[in-house]
VEXTI-783992 format. One record per residue (C-alpha): residue number from 1; residue in one letter; x, z, y. Coordinates in steps of 0.02 Angstrom, whole numbers. Each point is the difference from the previous one (the first is absolute). Layout:
! VEXTI-783992
i=NUM	aa=a	x=X	z=Z	y=Y
...
! end
This chain:
! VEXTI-783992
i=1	aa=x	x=-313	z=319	y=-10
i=2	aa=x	x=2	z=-108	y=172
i=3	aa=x	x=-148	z=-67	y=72
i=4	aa=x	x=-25	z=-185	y=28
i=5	aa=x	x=4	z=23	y=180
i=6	aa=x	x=176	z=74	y=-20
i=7	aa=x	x=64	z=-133	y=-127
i=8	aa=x	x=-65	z=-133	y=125
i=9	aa=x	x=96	z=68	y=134
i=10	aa=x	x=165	z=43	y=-108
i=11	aa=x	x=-10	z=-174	y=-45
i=12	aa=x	x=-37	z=-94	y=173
i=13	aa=x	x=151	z=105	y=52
i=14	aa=x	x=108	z=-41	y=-153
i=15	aa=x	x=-52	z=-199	y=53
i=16	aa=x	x=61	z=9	y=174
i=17	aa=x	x=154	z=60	y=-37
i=18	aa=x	x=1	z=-115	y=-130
i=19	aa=x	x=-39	z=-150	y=83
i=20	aa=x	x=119	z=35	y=147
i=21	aa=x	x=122	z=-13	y=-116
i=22	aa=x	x=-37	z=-140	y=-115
i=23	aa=x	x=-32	z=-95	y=184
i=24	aa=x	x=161	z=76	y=85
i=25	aa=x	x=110	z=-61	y=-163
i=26	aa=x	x=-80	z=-195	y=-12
i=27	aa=x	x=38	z=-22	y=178
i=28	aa=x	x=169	z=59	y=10
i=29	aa=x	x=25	z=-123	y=-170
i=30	aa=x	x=-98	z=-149	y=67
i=31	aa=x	x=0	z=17	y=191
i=32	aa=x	x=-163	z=-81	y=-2
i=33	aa=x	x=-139	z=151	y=66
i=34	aa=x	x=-146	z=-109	y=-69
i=35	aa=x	x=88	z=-9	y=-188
i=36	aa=x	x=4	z=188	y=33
i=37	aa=x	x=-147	z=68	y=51
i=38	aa=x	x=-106	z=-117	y=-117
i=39	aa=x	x=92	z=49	y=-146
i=40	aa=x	x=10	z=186	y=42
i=41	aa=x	x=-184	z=10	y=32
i=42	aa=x	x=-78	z=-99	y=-139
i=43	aa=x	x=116	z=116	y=-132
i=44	aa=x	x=-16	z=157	y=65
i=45	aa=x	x=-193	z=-48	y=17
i=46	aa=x	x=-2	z=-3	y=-191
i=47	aa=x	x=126	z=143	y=-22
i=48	aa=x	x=-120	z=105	y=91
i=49	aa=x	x=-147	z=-16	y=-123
i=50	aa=x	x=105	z=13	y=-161
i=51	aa=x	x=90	z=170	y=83
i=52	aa=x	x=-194	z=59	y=33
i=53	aa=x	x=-37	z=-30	y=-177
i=54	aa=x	x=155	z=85	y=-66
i=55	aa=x	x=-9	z=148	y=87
i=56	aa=x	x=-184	z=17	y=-53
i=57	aa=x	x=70	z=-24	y=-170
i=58	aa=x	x=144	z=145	y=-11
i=59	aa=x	x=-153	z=100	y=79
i=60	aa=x	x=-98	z=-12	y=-140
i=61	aa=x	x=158	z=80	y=-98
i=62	aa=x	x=65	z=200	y=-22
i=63	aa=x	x=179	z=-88	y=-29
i=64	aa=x	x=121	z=106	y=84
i=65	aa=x	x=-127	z=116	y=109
i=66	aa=x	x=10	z=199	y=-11
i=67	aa=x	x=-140	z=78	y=-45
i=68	aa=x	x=-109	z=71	y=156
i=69	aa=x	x=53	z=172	y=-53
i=70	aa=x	x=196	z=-34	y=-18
i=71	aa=x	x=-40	z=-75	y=195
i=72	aa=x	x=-57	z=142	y=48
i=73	aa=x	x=132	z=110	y=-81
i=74	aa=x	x=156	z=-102	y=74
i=75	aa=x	x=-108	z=26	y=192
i=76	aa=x	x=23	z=174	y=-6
! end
């Protein structure tokens, strides 16, 4: 299971990128940087909470994780 401290930083990560792109992609559309950044910072702003609160969800799950001893087994 992650930490929070780890899931924070996967997801500030994850929201750069992010952002770059949604930013990068307006402006090249609109032209207009202000259009861009404004709109690439307020969604990504929200996108970053409801990716925090999804991963904290599928860690709450088994769903599709080996047990520790088949880790262990498929290390060696």
């Amino acid at each position: 299971m992650d930490t929070h401290k780890r899931t924070i930083v996967k997801t500030i990560t994850w929201r750069i990128i992010a952002t770059a792109t949604t930013v990068l992609t307006i402006y090249l559309w609109t032209k207009d940087l202000s259009l861009a950044l404004g709109s690439g910072l307020f969604a990504n702003a929200l996108k970053t909470i409801f990716y925090y609160i999804h991963e904290r969800l599928w860690n709450k799950t088994d769903f599709g994780r080996l047990p520790v001893s088949a880790k262990t087994s498929r290390q060696k």
